[in-house]
N, CA, C and O atoms as a MOPAC input file, in Angstrom:
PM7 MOZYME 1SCF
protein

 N     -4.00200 1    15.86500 1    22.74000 1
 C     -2.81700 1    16.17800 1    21.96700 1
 C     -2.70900 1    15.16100 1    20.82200 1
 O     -2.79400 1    13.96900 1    21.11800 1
 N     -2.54700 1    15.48600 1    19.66100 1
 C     -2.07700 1    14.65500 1    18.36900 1
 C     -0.66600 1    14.16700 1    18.07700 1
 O      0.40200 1    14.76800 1    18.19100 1
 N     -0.94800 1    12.82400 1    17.64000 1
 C      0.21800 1    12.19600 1    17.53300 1
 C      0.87600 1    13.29000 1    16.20300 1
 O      0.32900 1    14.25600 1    15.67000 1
 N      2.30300 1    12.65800 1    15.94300 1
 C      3.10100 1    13.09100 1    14.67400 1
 C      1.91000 1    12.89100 1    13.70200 1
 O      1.19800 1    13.60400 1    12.99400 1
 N      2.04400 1    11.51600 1    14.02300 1
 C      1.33700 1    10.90000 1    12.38700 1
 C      0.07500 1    11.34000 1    12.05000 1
 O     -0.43300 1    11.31200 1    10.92900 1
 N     -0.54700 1    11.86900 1    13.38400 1
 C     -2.29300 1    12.21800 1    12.59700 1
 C     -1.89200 1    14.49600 1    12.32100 1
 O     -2.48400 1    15.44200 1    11.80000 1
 N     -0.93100 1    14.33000 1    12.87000 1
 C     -0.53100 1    16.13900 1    12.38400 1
 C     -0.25800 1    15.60800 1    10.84200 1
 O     -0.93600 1    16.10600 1     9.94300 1
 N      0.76500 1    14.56400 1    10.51800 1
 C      1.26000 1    15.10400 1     9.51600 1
 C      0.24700 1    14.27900 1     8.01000 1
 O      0.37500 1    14.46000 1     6.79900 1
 N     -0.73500 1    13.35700 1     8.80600 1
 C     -1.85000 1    13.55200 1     7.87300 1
 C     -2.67300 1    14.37500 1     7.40500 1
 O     -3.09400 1    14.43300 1     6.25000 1
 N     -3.04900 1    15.36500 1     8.73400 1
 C     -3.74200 1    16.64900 1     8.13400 1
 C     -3.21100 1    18.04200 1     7.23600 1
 O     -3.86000 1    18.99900 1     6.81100 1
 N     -1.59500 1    17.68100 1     7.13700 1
 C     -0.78800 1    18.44000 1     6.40200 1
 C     -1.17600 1    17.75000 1     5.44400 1
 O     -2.07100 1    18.24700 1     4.76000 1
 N     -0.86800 1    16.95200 1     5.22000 1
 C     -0.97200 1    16.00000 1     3.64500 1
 C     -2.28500 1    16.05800 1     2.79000 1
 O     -2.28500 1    16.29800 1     1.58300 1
 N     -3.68500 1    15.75200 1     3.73300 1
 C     -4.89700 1    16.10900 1     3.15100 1
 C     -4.81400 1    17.55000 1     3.07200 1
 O     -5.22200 1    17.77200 1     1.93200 1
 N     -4.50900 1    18.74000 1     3.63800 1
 C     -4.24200 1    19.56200 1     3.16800 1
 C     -3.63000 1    19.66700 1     1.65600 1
 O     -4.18800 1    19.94700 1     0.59600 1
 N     -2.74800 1    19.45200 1     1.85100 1
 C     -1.96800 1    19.46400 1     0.41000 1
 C     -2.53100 1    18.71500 1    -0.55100 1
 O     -2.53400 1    19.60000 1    -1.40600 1
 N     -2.91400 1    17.97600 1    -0.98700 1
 C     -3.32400 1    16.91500 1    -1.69600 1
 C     -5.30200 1    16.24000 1    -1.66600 1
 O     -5.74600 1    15.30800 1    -2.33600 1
 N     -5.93900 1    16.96600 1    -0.83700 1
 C     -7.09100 1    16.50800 1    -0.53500 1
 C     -7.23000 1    15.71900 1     0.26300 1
 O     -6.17600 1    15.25700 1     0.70100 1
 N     -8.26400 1    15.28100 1     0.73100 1
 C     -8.71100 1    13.91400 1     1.45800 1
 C     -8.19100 1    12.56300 1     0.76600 1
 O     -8.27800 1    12.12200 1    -0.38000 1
 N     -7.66400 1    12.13800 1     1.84700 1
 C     -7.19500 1    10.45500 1     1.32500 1
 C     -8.26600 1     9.58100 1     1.02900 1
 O     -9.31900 1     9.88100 1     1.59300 1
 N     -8.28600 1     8.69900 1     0.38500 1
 C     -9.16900 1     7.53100 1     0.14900 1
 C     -8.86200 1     6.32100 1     1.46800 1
 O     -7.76300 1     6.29200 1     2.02100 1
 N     -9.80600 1     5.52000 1     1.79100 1
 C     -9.62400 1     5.07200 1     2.54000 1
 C     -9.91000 1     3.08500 1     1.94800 1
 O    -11.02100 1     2.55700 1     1.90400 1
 N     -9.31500 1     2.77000 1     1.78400 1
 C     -9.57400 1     0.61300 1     0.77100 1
 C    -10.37000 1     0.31600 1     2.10000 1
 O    -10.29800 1     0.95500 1     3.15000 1
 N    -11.06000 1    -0.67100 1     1.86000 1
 C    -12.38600 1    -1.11900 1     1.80500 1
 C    -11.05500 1    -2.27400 1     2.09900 1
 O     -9.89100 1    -2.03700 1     1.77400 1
 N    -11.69500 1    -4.04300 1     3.04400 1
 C    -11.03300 1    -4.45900 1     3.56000 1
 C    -10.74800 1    -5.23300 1     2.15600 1
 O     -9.64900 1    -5.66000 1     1.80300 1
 N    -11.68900 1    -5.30200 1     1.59500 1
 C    -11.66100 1    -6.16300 1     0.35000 1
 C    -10.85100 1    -5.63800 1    -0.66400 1
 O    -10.15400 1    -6.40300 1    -1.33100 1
 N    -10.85300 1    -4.43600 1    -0.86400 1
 C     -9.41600 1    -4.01100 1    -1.63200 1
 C     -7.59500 1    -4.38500 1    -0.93100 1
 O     -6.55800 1    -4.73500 1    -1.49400 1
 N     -7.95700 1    -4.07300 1     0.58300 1
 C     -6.45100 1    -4.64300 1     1.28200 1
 C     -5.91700 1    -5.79300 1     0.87700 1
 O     -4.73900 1    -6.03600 1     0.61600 1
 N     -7.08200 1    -6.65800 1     0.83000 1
 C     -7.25300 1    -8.52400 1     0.58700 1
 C     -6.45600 1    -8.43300 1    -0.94400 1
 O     -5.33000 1    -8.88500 1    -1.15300 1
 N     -7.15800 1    -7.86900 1    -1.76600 1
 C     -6.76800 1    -7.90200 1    -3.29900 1
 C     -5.82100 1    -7.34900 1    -3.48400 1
 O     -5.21400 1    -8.05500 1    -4.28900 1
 N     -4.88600 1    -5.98600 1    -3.13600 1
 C     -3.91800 1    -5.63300 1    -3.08100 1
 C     -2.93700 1    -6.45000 1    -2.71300 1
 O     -1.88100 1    -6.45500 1    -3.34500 1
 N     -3.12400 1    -7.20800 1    -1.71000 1
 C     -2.26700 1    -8.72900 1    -0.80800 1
 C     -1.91300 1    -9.24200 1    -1.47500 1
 O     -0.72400 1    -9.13100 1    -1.77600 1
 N     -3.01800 1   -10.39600 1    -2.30700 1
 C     -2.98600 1   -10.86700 1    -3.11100 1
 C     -1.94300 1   -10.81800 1    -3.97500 1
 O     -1.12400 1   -11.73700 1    -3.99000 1
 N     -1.81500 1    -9.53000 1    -4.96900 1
 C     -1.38400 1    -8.78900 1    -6.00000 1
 C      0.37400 1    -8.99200 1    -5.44400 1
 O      1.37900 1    -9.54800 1    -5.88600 1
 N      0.07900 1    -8.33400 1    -4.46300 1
 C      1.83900 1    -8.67000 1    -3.38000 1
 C      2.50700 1    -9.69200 1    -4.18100 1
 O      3.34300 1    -9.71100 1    -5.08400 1
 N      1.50500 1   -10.92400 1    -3.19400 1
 C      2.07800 1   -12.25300 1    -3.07300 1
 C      2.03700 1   -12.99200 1    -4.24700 1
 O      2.50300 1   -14.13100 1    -4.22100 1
 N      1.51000 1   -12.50000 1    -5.39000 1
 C      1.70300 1   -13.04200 1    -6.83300 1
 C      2.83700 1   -12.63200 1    -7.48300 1
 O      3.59700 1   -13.29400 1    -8.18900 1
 N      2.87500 1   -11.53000 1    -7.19000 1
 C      4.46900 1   -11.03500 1    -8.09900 1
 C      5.79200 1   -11.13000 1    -7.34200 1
 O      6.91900 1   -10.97500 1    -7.81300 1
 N      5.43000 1   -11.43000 1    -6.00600 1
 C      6.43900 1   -11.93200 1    -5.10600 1
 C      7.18900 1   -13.22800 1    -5.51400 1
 O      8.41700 1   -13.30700 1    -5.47800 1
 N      6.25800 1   -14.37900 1    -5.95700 1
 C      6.15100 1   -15.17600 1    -6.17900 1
 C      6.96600 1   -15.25300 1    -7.62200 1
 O      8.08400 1   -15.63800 1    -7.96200 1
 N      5.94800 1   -14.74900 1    -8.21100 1
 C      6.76400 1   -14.61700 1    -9.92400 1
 C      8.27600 1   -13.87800 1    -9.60600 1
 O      9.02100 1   -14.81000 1    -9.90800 1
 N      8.93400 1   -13.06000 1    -9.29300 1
 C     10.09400 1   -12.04000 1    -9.20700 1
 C     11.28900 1   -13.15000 1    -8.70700 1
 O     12.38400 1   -13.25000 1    -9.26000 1
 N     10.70100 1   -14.21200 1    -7.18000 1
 C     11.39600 1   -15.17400 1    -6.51400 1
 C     11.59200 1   -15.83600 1    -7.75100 1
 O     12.76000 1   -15.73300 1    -8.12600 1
 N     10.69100 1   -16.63000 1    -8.69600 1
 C     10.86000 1   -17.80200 1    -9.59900 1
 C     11.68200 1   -17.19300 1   -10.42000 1
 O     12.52000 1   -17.90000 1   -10.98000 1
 N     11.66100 1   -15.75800 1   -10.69900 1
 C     12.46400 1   -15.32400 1   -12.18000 1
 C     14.36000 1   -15.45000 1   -11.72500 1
 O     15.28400 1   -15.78200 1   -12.46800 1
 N     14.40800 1   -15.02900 1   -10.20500 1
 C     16.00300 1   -14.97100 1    -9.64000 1
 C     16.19500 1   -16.16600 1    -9.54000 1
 O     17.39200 1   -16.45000 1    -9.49100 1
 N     15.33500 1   -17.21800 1    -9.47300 1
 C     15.72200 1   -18.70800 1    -9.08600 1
 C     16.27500 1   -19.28800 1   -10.06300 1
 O     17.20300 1   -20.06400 1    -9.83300 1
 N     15.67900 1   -18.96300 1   -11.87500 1
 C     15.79200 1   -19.63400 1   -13.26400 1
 C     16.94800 1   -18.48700 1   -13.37200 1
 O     17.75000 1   -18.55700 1   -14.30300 1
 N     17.01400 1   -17.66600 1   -12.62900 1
 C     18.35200 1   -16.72900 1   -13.66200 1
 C     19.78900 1   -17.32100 1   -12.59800 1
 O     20.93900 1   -17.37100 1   -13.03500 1
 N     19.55200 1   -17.56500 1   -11.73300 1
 C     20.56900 1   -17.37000 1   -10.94100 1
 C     21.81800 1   -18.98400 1   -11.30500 1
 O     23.04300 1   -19.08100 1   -11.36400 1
 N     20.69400 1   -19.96500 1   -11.46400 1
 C     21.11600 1   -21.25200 1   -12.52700 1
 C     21.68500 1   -20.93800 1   -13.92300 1
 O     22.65700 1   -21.50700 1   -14.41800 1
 N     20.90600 1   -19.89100 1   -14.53500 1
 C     21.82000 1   -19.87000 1   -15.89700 1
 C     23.03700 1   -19.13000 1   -15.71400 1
 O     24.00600 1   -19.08100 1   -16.47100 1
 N     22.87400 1   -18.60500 1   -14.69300 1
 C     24.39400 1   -17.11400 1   -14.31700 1
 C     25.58200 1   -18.12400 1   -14.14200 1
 O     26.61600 1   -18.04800 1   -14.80500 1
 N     25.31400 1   -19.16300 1   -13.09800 1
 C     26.23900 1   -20.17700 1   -12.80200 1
 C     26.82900 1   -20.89500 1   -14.25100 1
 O     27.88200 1   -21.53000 1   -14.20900 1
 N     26.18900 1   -20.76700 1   -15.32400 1
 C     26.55500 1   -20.90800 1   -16.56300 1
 C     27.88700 1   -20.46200 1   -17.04000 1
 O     28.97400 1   -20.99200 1   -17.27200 1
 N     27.28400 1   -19.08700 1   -17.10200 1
 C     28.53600 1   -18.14700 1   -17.59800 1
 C     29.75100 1   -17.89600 1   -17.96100 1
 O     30.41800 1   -17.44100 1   -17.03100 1
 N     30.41200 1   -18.02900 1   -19.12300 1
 C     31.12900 1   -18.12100 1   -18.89900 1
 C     32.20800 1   -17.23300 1   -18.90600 1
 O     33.33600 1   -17.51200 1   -18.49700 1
 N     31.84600 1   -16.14100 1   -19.38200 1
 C     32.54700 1   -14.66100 1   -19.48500 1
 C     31.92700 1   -13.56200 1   -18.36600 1
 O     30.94500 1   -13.73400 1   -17.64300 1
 N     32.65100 1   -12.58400 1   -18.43100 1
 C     31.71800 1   -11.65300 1   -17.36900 1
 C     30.91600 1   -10.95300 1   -18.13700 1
 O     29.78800 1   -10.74600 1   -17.69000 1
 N     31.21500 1   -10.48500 1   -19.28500 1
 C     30.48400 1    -9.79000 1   -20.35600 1
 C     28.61400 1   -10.98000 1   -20.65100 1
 O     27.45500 1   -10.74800 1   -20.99600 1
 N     29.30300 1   -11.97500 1   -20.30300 1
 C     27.65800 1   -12.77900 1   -20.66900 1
 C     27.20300 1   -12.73500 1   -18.86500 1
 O     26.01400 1   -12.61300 1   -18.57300 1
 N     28.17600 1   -12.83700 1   -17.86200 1
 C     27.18600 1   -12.71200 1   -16.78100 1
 C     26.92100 1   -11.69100 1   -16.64800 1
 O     25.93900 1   -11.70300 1   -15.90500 1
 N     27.23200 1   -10.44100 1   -16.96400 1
 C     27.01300 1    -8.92800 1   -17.10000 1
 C     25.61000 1    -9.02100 1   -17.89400 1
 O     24.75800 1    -8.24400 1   -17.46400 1
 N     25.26400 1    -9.74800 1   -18.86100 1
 C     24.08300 1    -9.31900 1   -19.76800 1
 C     22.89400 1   -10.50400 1   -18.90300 1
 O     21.82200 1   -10.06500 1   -18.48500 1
 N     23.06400 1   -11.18100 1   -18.82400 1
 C     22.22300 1   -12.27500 1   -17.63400 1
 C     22.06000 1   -11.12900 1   -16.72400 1
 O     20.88300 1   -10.77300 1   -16.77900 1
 N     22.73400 1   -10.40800 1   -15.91700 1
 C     22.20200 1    -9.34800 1   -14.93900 1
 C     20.85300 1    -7.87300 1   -15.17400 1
 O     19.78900 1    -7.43700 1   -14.73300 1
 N     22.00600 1    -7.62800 1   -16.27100 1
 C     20.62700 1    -7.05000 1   -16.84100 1
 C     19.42200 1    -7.22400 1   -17.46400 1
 O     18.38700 1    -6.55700 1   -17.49600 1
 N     19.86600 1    -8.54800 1   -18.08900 1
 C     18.38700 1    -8.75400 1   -18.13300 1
 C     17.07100 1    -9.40700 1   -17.10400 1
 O     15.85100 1    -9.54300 1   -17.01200 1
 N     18.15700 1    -9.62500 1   -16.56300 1
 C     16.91100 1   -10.12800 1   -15.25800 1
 C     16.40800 1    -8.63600 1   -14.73600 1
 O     15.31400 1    -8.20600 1   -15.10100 1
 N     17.08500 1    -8.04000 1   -14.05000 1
 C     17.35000 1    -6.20000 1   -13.34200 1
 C     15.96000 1    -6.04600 1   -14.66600 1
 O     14.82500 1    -5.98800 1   -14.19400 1
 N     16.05400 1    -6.00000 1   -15.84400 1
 C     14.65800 1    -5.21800 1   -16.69300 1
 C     13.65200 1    -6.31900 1   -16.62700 1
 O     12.59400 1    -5.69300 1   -16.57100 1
 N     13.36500 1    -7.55200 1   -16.60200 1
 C     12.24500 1    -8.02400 1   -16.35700 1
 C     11.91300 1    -8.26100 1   -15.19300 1
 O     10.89400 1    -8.93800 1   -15.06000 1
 N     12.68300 1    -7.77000 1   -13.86500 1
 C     11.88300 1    -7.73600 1   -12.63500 1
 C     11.32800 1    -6.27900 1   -12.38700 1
 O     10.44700 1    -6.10200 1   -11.54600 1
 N     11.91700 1    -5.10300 1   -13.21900 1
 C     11.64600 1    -3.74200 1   -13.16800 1
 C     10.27600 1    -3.83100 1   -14.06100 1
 O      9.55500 1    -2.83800 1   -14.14900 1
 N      9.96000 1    -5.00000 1   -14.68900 1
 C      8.36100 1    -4.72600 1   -15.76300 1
 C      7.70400 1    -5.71900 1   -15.03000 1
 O      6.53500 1    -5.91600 1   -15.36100 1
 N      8.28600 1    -6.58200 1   -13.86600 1
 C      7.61000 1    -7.46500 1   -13.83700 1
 C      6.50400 1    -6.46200 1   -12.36700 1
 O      5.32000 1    -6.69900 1   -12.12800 1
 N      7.35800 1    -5.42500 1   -11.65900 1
 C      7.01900 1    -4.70800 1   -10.43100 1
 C      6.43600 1    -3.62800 1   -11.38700 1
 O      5.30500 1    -3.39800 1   -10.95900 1
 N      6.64600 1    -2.95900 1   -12.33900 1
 C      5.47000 1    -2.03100 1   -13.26900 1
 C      4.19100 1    -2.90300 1   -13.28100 1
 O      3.28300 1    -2.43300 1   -12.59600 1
 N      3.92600 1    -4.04700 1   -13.89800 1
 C      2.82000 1    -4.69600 1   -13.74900 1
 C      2.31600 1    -4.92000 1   -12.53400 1
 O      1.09000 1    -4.99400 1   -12.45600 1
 N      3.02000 1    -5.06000 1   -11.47000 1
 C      2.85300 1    -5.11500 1   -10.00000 1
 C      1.34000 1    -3.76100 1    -9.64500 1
 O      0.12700 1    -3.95400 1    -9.56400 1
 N      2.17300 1    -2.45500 1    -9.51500 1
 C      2.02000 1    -1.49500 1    -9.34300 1
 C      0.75600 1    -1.00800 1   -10.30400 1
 O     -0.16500 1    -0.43400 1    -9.72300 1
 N      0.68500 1    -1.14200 1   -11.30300 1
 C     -0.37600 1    -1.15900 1   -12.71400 1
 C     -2.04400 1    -1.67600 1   -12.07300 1
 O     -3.07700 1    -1.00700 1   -12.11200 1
 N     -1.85400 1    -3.04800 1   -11.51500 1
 C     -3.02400 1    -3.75000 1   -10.97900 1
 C     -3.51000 1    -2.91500 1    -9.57400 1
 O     -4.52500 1    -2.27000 1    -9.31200 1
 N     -2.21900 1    -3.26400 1    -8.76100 1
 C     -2.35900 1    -2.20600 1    -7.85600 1
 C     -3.64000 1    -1.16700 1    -7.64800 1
 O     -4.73100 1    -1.09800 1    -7.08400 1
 N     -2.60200 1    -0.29000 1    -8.63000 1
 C     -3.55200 1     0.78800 1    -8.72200 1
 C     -5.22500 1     0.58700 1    -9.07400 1
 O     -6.12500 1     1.18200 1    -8.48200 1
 N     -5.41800 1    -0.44700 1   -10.23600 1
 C     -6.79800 1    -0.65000 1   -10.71900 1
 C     -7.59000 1    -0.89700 1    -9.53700 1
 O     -8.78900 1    -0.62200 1    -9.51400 1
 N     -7.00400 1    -1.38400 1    -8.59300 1
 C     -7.90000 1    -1.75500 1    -7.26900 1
 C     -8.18900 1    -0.74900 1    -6.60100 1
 O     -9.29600 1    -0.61100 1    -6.08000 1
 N     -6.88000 1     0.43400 1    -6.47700 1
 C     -7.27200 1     1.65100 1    -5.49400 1
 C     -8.47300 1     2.64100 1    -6.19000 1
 O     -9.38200 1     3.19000 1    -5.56700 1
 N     -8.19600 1     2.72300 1    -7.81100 1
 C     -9.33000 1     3.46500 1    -8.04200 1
 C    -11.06300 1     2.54400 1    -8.42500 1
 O    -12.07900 1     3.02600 1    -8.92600 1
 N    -10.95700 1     1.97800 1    -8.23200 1
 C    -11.89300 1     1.17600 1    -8.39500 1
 C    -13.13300 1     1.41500 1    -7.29400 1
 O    -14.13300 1     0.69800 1    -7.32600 1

């Protein structure tokens, strides 16, 4: 008898083709990729979260928010970007 998960893989390769399967050395590099932008995203809330304490209007801690919110949203596009170069690779 088949689990859920291997039924609802063969739905999926159905739908979509055969999955690719990473090579351990792509897992490793994908990791990697993780723990670098993990890293960078932590340092960017750490330097913003000091200047927020700044603030002295809500309208300027309002714009300190967003701009952090868009350079962690490009900083996880670049994330995802490398990512990928590894899966098709």
């Amino acid at each position: 008898m088949k689990t859920a998960y291997e039924l609802a893989m063969e739905r999926l390769e159905k739908a979509n083709g055969p999955t690719k399967k990473l090579t351990s050395e792509q897992k490793t590099q994908i990791a990697d990729i993780e723990k670098v932008y993990e890293a960078k995203i932590a340092e960017l809330k750490l330097s913003f979260e000091s200047r927020m304490q700044t603030a002295q209007t809500r309208e300027e801690w309002d714009a300190m928010q967003a701009e952090l919110a868009a350079k962690i949203a490009s900083l996880e596009e670049q994330r995802e970007k490398e990512k990928e170069k590894v899966w098709n690779a």
